[in-house]
C-alpha positions in Angstrom: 0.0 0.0 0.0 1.2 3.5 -0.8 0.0 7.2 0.4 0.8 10.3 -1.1 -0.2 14.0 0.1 -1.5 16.5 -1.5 -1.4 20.3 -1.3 -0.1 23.6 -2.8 3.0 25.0 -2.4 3.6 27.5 0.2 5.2 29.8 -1.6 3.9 29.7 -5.5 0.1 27.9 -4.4 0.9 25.6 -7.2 -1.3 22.2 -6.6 1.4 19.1 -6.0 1.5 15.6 -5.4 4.5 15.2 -2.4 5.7 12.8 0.2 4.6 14.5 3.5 7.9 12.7 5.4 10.1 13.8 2.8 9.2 17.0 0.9 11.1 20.0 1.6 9.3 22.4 3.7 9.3 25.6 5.4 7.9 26.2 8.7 5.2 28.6 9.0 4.1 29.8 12.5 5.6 26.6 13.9 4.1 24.6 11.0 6.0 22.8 8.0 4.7 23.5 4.8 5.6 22.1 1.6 7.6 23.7 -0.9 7.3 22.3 -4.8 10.4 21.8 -6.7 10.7 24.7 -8.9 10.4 26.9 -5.9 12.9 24.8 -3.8 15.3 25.1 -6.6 14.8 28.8 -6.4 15.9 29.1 -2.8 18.4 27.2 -2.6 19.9 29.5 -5.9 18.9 32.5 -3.3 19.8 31.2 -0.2 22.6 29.0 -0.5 24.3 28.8 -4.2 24.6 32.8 -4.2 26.4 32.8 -0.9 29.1 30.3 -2.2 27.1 27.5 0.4 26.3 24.3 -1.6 23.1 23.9 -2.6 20.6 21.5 0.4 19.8 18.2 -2.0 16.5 17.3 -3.0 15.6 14.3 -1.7 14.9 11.8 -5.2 11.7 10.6 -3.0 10.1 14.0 -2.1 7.4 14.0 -4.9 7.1 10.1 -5.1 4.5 8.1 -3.1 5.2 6.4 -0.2 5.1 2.9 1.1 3.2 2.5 4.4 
């Protein structure tokens, strides 16, 4: 059996498919929120590659369904 979440992105409101255990998130008022991968991509370019940090890996099962 698998389960998969599904949501918008916090940041774009674009409707995704994600892995609730494995999706990068940002936390909102104490809450994690999901992030889709364009917009990850995008932050860590702003966040990380810009400032010469190397960029936070996406996990390859963030957007996949997940055996429970």
């Amino acid at each position: 059996m698998y389960m998969m979440a599904w949501g918008n992105c916090i940041n774009c409101k674009g409707f995704m498919g994600y892995n609730p255990d494995k999706v990068p998130s940002l936390r909102i008022e104490g809450e994690r929120e999901p992030l889709c991968e364009a917009c990850f991509n995008e932050w860590n370019q702003i966040h990380r590659i810009r400032k010469g940090l190397k960029p936070i890996p996406l996990n390859k099962e963030a957007y996949a369904p997940q055996e429970c």
